[in-house]
C-alpha positions in Angstrom: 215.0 154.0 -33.4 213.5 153.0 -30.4 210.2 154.3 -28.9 211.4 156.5 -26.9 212.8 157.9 -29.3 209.9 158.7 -31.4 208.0 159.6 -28.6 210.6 162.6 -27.7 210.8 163.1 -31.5 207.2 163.7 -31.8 206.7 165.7 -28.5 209.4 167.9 -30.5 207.3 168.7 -32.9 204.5 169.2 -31.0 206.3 172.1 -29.4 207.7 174.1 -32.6 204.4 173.7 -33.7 203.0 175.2 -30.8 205.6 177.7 -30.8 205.0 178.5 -34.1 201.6 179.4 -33.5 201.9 181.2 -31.1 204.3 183.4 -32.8 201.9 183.9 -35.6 199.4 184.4 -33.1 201.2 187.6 -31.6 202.0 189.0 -34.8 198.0 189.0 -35.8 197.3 190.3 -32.9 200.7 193.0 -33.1 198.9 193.9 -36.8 195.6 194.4 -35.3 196.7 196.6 -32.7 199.0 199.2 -35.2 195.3 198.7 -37.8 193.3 199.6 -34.8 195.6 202.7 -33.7 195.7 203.9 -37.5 192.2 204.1 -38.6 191.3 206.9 -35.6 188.4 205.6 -34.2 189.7 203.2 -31.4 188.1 201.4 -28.9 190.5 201.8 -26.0 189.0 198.8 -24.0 189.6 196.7 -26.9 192.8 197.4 -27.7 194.1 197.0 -24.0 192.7 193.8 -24.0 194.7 192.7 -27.3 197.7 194.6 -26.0 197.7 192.2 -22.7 197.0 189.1 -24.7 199.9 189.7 -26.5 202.2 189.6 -23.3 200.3 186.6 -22.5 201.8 185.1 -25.7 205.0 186.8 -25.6 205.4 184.9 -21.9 204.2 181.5 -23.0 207.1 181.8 -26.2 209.1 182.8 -24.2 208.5 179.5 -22.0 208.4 177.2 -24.9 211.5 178.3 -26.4 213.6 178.4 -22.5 212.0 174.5 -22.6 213.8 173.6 -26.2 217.1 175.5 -25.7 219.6 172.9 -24.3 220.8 174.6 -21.2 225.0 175.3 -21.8 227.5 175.4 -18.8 230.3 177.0 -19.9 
């Protein structure tokens, strides 16, 4: 295994681990949201600005897995 290898191998792992958190990220912030919107007294403002931080999140997973699928030609 050469360097480049490793290198690609690494930066690899750097990305599922960056995907990874980000998916946990959106699903605390999902959770937070539905807790928020059950207990009754809400502060709209608030949850707005978790609601558009989540489709921050969604977009960047959704960048970050497009990057790591191998792109078919059928």
């Amino acid at each position: 295994m050469d360097e480049t290898e490793i290198s690609e191998d690494q930066d690899l792992a750097e990305r599922l681990q960056a995907l990874d958190a980000l998916r946990m990220e959106h699903r605390h912030l999902d959770s937070e949201i539905t807790a928020q919107q059950m207990t009754g007294v809400t502060d709209m403002l608030k949850i707005q600005r978790m609601k558009k931080l989540k489709l921050v999140l969604k977009d960047k997973i959704r960048v970050l897995e497009d990057d790591l699928t191998p792109d078919i030609i059928a």
